[in-house]
C-alpha positions as CSV (number, residue, x, y, z in Angstrom):
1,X,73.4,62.8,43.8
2,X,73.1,65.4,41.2
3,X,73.2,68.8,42.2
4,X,70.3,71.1,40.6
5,X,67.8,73.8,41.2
6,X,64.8,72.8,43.2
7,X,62.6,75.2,41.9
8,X,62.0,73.3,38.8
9,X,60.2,70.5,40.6
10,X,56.2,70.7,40.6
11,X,53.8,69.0,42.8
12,X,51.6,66.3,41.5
13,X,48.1,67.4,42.1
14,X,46.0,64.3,43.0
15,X,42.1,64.0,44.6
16,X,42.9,63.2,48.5
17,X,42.6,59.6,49.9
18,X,39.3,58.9,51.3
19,X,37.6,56.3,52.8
20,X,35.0,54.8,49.9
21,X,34.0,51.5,51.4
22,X,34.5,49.1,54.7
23,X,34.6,45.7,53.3
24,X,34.8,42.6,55.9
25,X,36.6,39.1,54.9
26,X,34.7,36.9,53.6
27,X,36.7,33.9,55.1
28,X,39.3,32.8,57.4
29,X,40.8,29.6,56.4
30,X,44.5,27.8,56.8
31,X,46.3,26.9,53.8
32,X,47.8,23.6,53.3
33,X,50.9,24.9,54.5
34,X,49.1,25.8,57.8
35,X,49.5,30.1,57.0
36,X,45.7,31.2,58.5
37,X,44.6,33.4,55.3
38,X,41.9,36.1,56.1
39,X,40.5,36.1,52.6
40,X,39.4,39.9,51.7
41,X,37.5,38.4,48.7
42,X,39.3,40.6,46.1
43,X,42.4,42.8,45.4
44,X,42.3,45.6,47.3
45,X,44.3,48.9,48.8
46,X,43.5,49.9,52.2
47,X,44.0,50.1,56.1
48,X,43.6,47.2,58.2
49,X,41.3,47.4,61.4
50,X,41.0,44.7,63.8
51,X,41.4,43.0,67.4
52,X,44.0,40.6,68.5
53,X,44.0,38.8,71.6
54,X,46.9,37.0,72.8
55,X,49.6,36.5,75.4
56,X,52.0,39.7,76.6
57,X,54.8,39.4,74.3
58,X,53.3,37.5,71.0
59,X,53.9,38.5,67.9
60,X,51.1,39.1,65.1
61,X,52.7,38.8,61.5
62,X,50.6,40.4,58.9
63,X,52.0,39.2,55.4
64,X,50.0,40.7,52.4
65,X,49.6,38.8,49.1
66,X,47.5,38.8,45.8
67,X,47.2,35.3,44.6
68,X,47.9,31.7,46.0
69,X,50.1,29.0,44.3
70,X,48.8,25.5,42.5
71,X,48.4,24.2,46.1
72,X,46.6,26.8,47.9
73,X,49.7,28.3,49.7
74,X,50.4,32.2,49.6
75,X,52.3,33.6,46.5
76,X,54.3,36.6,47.2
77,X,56.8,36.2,43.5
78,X,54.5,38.4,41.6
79,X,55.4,41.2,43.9
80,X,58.7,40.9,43.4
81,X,60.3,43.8,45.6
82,X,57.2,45.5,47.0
83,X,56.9,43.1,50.1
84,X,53.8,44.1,52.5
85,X,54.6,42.8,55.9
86,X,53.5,44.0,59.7
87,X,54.6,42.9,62.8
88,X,52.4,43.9,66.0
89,X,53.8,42.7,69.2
């Protein structure tokens, strides 16, 4: 840690986040791996709404990615370090 005046830090000014559009998937497949893809039909930034219905104590692993491999399977290397992953339980 350097140590330095604060006061020469300025605030990025930026137009606030707002909801433009609610898309829906377009399909819900598994891959040949058996990963169940919900397929948002492009590459998108947003919030995730949805229902789950399951047994007490299940787990719901949300794993984000941009592109699939030769064989259809999810493809999270050209993400490198920014890894998108939820876990509801």
């Amino acid at each position: 840690m350097i140590p330095h005046s604060k006061t020469i830090l300025v605030p990025q000014e930026n137009e606030p986040v707002t909801k433009i559009e609610f898309i829906k998937p377009v399909q819900l497949w598994h891959t040949p791996d058996g990963e169940l893809v919900l397929d948002m039909g492009q590459n998108m930034v947003g919030w995730l709404l949805f229902e789950v219905r399951g047994q007490a104590g299940q787990t719901v692993e949300l794993i984000h990615a941009e592109v699939l491999d030769s064989q259809g399977n999810f493809y999270r290397e050209n993400i490198r370090a920014a890894q998108q992953l939820f876990n509801i339980r």
